[in-house]
N, C-alpha and C positions, 0 to 999 in steps of 0.2 A: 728091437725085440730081443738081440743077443744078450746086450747088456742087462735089461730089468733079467733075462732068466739067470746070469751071473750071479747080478746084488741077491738075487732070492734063493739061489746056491751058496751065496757064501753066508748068509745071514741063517740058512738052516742049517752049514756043516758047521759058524762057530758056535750055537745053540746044542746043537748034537752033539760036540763033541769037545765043549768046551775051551775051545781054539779061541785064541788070539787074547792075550796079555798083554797090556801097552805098559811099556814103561816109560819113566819120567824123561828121558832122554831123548824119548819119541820112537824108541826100536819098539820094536814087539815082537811073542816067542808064540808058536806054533808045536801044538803038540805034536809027535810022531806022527802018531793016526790021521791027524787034519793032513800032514803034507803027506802022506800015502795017499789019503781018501781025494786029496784035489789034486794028485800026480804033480807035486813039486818035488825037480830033483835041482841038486847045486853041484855044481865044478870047479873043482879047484882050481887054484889061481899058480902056475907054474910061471919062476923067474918075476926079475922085476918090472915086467912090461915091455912095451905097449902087450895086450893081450889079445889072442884071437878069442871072442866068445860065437855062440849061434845067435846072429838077428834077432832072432825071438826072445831072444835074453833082455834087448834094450827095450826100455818103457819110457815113451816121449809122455812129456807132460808141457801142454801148452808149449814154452821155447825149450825146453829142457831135456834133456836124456839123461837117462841113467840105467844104472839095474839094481837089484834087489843084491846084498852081503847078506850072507852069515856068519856072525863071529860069534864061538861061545855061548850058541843058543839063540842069539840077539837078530833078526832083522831087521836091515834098515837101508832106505832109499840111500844112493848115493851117484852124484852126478859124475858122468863121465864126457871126455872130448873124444867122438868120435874122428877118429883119424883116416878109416880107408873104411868101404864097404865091399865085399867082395860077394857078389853073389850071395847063398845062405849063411855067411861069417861077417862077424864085422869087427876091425884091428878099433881097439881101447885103449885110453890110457885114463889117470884119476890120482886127483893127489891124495886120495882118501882110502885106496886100494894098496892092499899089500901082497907078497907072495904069500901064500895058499888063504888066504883069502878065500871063502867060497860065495860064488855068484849062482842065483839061480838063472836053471838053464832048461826048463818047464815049468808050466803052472804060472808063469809069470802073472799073467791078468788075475789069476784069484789071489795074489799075494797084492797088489794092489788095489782090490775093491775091499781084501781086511784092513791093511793100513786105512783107505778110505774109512771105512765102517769105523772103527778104536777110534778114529779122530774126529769122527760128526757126534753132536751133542742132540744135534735132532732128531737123529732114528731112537733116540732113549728115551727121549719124553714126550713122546707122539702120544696125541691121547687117544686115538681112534684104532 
């Protein structure tokens, strides 16, 4: 039940407020307001790793982890090797991660059901 109230949260705040832009790369940009309105904050990325971020930051997908960057506007999945878990912290590293880098650090799940959402062709030509 959690999830269908997400998809249906996030499919009326990117309608409302015209959130989530896919580019050809596969990132996608989030207006101001969408990440205010779905309490997505990001954290910078201090030195060159490994990184402590908060658990909540990491998003398993089937065998994978990762977390959400922003570079420049731009988000985008990027897989990481979990190296230690620590209670609410977990030690990161990523060959795809740089210093200040920023990693989201709330809102993580509505930032994965918009990636979800920009990348289905079938919630667009539902004819029902």
């Amino acid at each position: 039940m959690k999830i269908i109230l997400y998809v249906v949260m996030t499919l009326l705040l990117n309608t409302a407020f015209g959130a989530g832009t896919k580019n050809e790369d596969g990132s996608f940009k989030l207006s101001s307001k969408s990440l205010r309105t779905m309490g997505i904050e990001f954290q910078k990325l201090n030195g060159n790793g490994p990184w402590s971020i908060p658990l909540s930051s990491l998003v398993k997908i089937k065998f994978t982890q990762g977390v959400y960057r922003r570079f420049q506007g731009d988000i985008t999945f990027v897989i990481v090797n979990v190296m230690k878990v620590d209670g609410a912290t977990v030690l990161i590293s990523s060959e795809d991660l740089e210093q200040n880098d920023e990693v989201a650090v709330t809102g993580v799940h509505f930032l994965r059901l918009t990636e979800a959402d920009l990348n289905s062709s079938t919630v667009d030509s539902c004819a029902h």
